[in-house]
C-alpha positions as semicolon CSV with decimal commas, in nm:
position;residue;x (nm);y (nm);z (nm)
1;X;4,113;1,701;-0,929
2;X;3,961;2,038;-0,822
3;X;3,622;1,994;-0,565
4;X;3,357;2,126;-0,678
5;X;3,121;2,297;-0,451
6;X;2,777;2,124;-0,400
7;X;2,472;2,234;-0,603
8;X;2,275;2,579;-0,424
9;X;1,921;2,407;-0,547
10;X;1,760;2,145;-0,357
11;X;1,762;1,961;-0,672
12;X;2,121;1,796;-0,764
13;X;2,114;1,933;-1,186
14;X;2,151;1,651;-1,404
15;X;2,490;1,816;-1,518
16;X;2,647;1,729;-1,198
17;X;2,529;1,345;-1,202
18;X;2,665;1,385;-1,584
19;X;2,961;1,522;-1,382
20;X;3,039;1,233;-1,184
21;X;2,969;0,975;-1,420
22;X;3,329;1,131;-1,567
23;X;3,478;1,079;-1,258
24;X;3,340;0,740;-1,246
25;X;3,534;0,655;-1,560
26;X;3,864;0,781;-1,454
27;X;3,818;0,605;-1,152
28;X;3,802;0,269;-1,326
29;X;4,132;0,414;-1,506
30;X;4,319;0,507;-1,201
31;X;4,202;0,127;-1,060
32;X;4,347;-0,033;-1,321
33;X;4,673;0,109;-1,289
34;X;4,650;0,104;-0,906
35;X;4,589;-0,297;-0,905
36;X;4,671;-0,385;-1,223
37;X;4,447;-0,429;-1,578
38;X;4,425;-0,826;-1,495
39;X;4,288;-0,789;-1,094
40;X;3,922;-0,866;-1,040
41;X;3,841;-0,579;-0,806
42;X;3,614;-0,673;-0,544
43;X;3,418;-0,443;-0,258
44;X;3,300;-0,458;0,080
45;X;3,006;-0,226;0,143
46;X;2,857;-0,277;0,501
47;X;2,561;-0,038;0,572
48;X;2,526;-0,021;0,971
49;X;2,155;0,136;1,136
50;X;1,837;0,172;0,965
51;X;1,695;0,089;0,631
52;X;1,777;0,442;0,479
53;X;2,146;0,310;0,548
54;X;2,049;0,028;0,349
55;X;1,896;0,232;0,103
56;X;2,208;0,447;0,064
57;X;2,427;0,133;0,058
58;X;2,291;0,034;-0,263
59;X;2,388;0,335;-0,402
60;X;2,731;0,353;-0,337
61;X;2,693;-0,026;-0,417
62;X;2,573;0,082;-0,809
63;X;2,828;0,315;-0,817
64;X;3,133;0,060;-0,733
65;X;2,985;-0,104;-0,982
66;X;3,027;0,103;-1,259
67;X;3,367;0,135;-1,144
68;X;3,438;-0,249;-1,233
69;X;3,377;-0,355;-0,887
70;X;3,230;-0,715;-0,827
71;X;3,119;-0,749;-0,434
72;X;3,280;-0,965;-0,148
73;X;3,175;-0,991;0,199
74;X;3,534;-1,073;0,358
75;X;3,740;-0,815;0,456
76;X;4,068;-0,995;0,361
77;X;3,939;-1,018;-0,003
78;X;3,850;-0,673;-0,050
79;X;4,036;-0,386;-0,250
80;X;3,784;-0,159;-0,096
81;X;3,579;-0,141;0,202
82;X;3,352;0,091;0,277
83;X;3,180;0,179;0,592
84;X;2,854;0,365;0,591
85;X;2,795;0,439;0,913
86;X;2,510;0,520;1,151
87;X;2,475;0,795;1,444
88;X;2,182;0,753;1,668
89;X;2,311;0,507;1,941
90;X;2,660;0,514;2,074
91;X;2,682;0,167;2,027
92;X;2,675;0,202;1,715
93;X;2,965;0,414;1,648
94;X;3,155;0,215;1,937
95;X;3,100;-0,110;1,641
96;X;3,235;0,107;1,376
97;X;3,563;0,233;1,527
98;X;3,636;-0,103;1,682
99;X;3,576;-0,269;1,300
100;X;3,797;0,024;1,138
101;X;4,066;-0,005;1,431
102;X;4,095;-0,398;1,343
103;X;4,134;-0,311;0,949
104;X;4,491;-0,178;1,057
105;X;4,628;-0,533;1,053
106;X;4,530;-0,546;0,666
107;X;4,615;-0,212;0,593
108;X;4,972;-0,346;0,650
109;X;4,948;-0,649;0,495
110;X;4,822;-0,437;0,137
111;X;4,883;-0,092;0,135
112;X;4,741;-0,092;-0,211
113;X;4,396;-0,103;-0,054
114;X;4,106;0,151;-0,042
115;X;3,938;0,213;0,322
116;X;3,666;0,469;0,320
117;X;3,387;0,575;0,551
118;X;3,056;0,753;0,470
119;X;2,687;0,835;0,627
120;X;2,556;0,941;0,971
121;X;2,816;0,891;1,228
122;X;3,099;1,091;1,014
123;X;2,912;1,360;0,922
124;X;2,976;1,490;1,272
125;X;3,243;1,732;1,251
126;X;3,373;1,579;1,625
127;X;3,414;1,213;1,486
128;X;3,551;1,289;1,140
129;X;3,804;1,464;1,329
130;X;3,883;1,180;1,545
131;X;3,892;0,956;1,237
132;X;4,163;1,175;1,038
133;X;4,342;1,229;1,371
134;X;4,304;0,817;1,505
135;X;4,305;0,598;1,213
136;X;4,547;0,680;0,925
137;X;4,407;0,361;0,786
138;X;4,088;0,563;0,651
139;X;4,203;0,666;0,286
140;X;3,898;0,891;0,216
141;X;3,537;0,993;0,421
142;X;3,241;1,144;0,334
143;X;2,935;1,248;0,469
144;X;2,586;1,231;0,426
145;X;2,533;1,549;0,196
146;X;2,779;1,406;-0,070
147;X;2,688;1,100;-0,139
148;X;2,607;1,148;-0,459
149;X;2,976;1,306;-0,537
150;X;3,147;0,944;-0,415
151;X;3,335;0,912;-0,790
152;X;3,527;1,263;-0,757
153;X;3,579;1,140;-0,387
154;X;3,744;0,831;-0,469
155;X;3,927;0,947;-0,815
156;X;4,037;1,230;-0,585
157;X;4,201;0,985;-0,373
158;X;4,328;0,767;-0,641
159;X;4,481;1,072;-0,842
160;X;4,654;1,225;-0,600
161;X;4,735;0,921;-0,363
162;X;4,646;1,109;-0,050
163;X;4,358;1,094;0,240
164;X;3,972;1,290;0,132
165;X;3,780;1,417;0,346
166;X;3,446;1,576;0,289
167;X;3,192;1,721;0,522
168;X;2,919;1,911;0,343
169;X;2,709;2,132;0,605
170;X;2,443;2,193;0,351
171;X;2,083;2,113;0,500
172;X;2,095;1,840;0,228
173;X;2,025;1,767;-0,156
174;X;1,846;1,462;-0,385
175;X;2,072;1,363;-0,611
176;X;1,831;1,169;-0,893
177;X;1,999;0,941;-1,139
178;X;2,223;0,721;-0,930
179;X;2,317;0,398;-1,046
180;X;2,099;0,087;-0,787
181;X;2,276;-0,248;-0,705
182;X;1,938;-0,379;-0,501
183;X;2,028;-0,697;-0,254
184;X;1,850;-0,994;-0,412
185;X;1,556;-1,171;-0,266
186;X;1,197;-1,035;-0,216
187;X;1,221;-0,725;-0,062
188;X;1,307;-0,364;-0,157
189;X;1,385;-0,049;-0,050
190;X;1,273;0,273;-0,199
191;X;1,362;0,639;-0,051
192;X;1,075;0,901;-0,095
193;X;1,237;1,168;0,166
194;X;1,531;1,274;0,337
195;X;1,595;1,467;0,682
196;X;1,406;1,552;0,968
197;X;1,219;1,881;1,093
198;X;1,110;1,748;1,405
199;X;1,434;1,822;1,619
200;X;1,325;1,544;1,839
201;X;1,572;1,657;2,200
202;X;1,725;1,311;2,205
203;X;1,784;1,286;1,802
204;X;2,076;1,325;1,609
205;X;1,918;1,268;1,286
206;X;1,787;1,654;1,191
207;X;2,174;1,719;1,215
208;X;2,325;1,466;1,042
209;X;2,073;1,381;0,725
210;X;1,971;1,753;0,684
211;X;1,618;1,896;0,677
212;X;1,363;1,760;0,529
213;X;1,322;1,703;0,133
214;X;1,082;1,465;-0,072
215;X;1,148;1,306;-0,421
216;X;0,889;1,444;-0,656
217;X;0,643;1,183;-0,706
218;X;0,681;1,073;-1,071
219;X;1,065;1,011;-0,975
220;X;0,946;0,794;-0,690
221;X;0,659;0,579;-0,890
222;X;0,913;0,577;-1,163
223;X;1,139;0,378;-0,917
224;X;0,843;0,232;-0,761
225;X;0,750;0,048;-1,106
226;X;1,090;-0,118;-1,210
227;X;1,121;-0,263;-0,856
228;X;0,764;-0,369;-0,950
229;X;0,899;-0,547;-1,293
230;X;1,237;-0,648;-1,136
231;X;1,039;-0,900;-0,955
232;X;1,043;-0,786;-0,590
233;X;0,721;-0,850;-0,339
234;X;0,791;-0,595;-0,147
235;X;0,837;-0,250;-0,134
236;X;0,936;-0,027;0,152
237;X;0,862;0,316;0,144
238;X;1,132;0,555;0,319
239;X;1,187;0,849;0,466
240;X;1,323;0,967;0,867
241;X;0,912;1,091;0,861
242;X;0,685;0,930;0,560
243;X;0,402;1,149;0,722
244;X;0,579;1,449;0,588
245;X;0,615;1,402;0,270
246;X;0,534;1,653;0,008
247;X;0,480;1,876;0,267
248;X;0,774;2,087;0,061
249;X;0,655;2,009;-0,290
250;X;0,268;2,207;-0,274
251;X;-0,058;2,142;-0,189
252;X;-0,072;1,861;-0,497
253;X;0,171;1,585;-0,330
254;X;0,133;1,448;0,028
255;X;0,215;1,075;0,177
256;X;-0,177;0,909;0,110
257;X;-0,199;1,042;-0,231
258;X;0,187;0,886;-0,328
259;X;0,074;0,549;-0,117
260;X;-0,246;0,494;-0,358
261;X;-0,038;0,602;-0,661
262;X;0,237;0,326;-0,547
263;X;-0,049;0,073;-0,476
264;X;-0,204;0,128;-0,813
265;X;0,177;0,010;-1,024
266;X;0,029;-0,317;-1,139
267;X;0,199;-0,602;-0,972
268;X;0,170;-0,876;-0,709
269;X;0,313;-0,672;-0,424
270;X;0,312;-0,553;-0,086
271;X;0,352;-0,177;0,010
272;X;0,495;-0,105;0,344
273;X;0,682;0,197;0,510
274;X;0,861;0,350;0,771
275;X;0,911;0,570;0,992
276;X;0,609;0,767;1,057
277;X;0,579;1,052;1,325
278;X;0,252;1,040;1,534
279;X;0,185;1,415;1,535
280;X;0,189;1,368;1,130
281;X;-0,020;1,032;1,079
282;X;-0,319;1,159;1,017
283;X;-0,689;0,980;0,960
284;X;-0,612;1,018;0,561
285;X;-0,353;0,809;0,624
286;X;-0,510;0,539;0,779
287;X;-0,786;0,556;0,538
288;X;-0,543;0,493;0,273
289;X;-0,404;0,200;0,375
290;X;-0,767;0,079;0,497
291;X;-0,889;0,114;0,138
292;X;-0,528;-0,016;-0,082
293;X;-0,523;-0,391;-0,067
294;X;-0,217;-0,415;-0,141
295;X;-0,095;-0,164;0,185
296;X;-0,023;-0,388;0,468
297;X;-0,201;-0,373;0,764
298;X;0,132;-0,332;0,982
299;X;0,212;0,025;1,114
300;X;0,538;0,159;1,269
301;X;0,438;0,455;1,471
302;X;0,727;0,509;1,731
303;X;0,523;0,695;2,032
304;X;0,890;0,694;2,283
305;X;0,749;0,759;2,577
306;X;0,428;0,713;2,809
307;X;0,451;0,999;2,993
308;X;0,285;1,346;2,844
309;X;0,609;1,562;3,058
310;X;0,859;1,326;2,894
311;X;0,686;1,391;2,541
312;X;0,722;1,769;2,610
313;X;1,089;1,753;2,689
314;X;1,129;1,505;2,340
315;X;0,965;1,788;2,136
316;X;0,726;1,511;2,027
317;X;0,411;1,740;1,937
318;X;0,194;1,487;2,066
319;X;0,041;1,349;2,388
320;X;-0,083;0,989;2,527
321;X;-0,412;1,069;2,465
322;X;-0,372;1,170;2,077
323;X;-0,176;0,848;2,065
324;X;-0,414;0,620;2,166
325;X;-0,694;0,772;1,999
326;X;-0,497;0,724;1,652
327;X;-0,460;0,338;1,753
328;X;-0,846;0,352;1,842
329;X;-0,897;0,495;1,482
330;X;-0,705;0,283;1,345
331;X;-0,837;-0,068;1,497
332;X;-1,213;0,040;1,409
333;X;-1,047;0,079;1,005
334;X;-0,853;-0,157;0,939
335;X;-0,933;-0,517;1,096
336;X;-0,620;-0,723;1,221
337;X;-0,343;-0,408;1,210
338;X;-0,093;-0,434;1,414
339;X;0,150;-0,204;1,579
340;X;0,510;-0,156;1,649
341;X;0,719;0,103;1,826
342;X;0,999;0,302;1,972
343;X;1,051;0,362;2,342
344;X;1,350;0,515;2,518
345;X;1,380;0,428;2,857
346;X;1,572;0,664;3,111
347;X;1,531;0,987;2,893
348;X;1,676;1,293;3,115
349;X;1,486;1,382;3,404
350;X;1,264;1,072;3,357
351;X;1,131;0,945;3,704
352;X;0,999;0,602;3,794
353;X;0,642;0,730;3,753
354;X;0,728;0,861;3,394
355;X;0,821;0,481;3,369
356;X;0,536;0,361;3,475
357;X;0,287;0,537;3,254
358;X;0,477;0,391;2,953
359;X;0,473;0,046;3,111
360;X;0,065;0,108;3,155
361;X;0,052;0,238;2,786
362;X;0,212;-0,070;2,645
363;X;0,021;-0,256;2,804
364;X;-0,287;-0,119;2,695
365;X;-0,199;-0,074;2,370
366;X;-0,091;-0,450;2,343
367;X;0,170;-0,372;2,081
368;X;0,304;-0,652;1,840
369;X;0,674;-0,549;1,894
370;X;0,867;-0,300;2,061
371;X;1,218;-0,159;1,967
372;X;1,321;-0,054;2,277
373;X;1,652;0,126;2,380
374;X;1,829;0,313;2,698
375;X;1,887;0,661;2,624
376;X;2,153;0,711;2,468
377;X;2,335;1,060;2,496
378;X;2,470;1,236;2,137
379;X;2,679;1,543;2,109
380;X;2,515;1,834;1,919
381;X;2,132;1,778;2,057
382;X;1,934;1,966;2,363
383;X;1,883;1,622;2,541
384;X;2,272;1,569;2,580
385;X;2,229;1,935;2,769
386;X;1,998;1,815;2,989
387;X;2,058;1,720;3,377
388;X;2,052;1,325;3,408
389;X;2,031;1,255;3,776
390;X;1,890;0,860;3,727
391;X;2,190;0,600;3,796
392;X;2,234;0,315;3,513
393;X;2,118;0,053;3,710
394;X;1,801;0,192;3,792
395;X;1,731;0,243;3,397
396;X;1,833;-0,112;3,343
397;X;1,565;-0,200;3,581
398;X;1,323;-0,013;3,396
399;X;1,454;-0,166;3,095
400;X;1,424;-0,525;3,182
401;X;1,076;-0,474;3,333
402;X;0,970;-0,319;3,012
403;X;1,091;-0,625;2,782
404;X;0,931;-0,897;3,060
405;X;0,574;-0,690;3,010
406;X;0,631;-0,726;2,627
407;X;0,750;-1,076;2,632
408;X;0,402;-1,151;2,762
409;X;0,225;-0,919;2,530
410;X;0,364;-1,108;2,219
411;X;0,353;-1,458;2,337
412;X;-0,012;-1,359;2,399
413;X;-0,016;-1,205;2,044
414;X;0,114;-1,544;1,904
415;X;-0,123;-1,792;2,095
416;X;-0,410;-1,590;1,903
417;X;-0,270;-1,723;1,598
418;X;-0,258;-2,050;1,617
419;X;-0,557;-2,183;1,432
420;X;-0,588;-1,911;1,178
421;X;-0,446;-1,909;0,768
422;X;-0,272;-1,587;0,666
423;X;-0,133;-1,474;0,349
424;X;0,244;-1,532;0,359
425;X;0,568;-1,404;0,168
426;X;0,775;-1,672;0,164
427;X;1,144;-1,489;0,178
428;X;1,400;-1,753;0,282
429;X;1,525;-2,116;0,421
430;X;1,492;-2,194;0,806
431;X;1,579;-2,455;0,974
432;X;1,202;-2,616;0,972
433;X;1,232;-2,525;0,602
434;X;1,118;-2,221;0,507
435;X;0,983;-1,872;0,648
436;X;0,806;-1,587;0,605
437;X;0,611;-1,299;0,700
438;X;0,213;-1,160;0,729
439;X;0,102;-0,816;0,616
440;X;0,087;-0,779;1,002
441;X;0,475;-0,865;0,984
442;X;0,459;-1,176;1,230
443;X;0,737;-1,435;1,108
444;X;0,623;-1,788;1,036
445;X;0,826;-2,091;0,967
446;X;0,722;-2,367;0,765
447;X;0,801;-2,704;0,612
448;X;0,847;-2,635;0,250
449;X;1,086;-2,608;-0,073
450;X;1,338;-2,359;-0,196
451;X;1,144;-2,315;-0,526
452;X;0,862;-2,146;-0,311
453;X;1,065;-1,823;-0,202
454;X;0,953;-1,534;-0,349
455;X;0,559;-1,649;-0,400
456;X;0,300;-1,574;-0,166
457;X;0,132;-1,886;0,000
458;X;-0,144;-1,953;0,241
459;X;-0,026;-2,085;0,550
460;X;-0,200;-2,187;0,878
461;X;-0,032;-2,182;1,217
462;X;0,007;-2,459;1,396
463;X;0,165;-2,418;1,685
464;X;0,310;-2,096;1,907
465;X;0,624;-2,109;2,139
466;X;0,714;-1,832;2,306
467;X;0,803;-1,576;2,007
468;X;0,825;-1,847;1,727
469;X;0,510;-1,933;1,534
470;X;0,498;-2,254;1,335
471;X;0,249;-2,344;1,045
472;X;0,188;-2,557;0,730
473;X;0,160;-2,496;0,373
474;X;-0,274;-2,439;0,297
475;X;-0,173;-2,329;-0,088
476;X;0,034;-2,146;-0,310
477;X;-0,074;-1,805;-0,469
């Protein structure tokens, strides 16, 4: 089958998803005679990294779908596995070649079976290479630009019985029309943006997912509203920067105005999103979600370092003192929020007093959580070009000093609780019963029934030990 080269508009045209649906249909064709008419097909989709992964995942997921795929999550049942993969840690991409290496063994075993690998991590020229060269056991790979273009991948493959490969270089499209198989339970993911302008030193991401792009809004509240009627409680709002959305699409569209329109779908639901650039949250912003009830008071705002000179060298756009006026802001406009972040500890050229002022801004800023990581060096950005003169150990120092000072913070964070009743979303079984999670996204076990996941209850806290919070049932909503 001849490739096709990807669409010159930002846009994908709806002839092209029209397109692929016709490759869709001789892939469940070429299937059948691959396996045989009577085979159930099953998959194995496994999205590594962050919730865009996800996101993406249940694309391709909706797609296998169509195909006559039902879903499996053991590797020795699957006719196809599929990797999408993630790039911003190298531990990450360490996890996926050590899980493709170990699909050898059943590459033997059934040579009749489909191994593929998609997203972040292989849309680095440097690592696709190493895949075709490495691991003959990869039938076909994609990256992140051609998602969309998985069916004339795969009936490619099928066709012609040999290895695809396909690395777009494009700064990146939005393919609208996709088929969505959505994991079950309470929660859901919904994309408003792609790429990255920022070119963050340290971060992969501009390079990998393309520059930045937003859905135009009446394709996202479109979406928005049959998550709404499919039942979920929650929707996530996506994009590498929420802050910057619309910033592409005129003066009509930004991020507040698509948050109220998304809080407006009627529903009993919860609006959350991530991630969000300081230098773009603006006091709009936290307006909005001071004024939309149903915009949990939870915000992900990923400040990386505490020192102003470490800032500059990230390219963050931002110092301290901006930071911690937005939390200020913030606190006197919306009572209770909470905060999370990201910090990298032993960024290049980072000294022990560049340490230190982050360990005195977390503790000021008393955050709920952190996600916090060791710098982690990746081919392609300025960071990786950088001198790093500070020995692993020391870092690791850093590193365990910084999660002791949080350890504190949050067990302080949880002793507050105890005594109070929040507004819960019950979304699964623990081993005291049941669990769930505030609009300020503390997790809360409870005694309690299966029949109450997926309903909002009032529950009152009980008792706090170290990071687990326990509570009772008050009533259901």
């Amino acid at each position: 089958m001849a490739e096709k080269n990807m669409p010159s508009g930002r846009f994908v045209p709806p002839e092209e998803i029209q397109r692929q649906q016709q490759f869709t249909a001789a892939c469940r064709r070429l299937l059948r005679d691959r396996f045989g008419g009577e085979h159930t097909l099953l998959a194995l989709v496994h999205s590594y990294g962050c919730q865009q992964n996800t996101a993406d995942g249940e694309r391709l997921m909706g797609m296998l779908a169509e195909m006559g795929f039902g879903f499996t999550e053991t590797p020795a049942d699957a006719d196809l596995i599929l990797y999408n993969t993630c790039a911003v840690r190298e531990n990450a991409e360490v996890k996926v070649f050590g899980n493709v290496g170990e699909l050898s063994h059943l590459k033997k075993r059934r040579p009749e079976m489909l191994i593929g690998l998609c997203g972040c991590m292989v849309q680095q020229a440097h690592i696709a290479g190493k895949i075709k060269k490495s691991y003959p056991q990869v039938d076909f790979l994609f990256g992140t630009h051609s998602l969309h273009q998985f069916p004339e991948i795969l009936a490619d493959c099928l066709e012609r019985d040999h290895r695809v490969f396909r690395i777009d270089e494009s700064d990146g499209v939005i393919a609208e029309g996709l088929p969505v198989r959505r994991t079950p339970g309470v929660r859901a993911s919904l994309p408003i943006m792609y790429g990255c302008n920022n070119f963050c030193t340290y971060c992969v991401v501009p390079l990998v997912r393309g520059r930045e792009r937003s859905r135009r809004p009446e394709d996202v509240l479109r979406e928005a509203r049959e998550i709404a009627a499919q039942g979920y409680r929650e929707i996530t709002l996506l994009g590498q920067n929420v802050n910057s959305y619309g910033n592409d699409l005129g003066a009509e569209a930004s991020f507040p105005r698509l948050l109220r329109e998304v809080a407006e779908i009627p529903g009993d639901f919860w609006v959350r999103f991530m991630s969000s650039h300081p230098k773009d949250c603006t006091r709009e912003l936290i307006d909005t979600i001071a004024e939309c009830e149903k915009v949990c008071s939870h915000i992900y705002l990923p400040v990386q370092s505490g020192s102003n000179r470490i800032l500059r060298l990230m390219n963050r756009h931002y110092t301290v003192e901006w930071y911690k006026e937005l939390i200020a802001y913030a606190r006197e406009r919306i009572p209770g929020v909470m905060f999370t972040t990201d910090l990298i500890v032993g960024f290049p050229g980072e000294t022990e007093e560049d340490f230190l002022q982050t360990l005195a801004l977390v503790k000021e800023v008393k955050f709920a959580s952190l996600y916090t990581f060791i710098y982690s060096k990746r081919e392609g950005t300025a960071a990786a070009r950088m001198d790093d003169p500070i020995p692993r150990e020391e870092k690791s120092r850093w590193f365990s000093m910084l999660l002791d000072t949080q350890r504190k913070i949050g067990a302080e964070h949880y002793r507050n609780y105890v005594g109070k009743t929040f507004r819960v979303l019950c979304d699964g079984k623990s081993p005291l019963g049941l669990t769930g999670r505030t609009e300020f996204n503390a997790v809360i076990d409870f005694p309690g029934e299966e029949p109450l996941i997926g309903r909002f209850l009032e529950v009152e806290v009980v008792r706090a030990e170290k990071h687990d919070l326990t509570g009772e049932i008050r009533r259901a909503l």
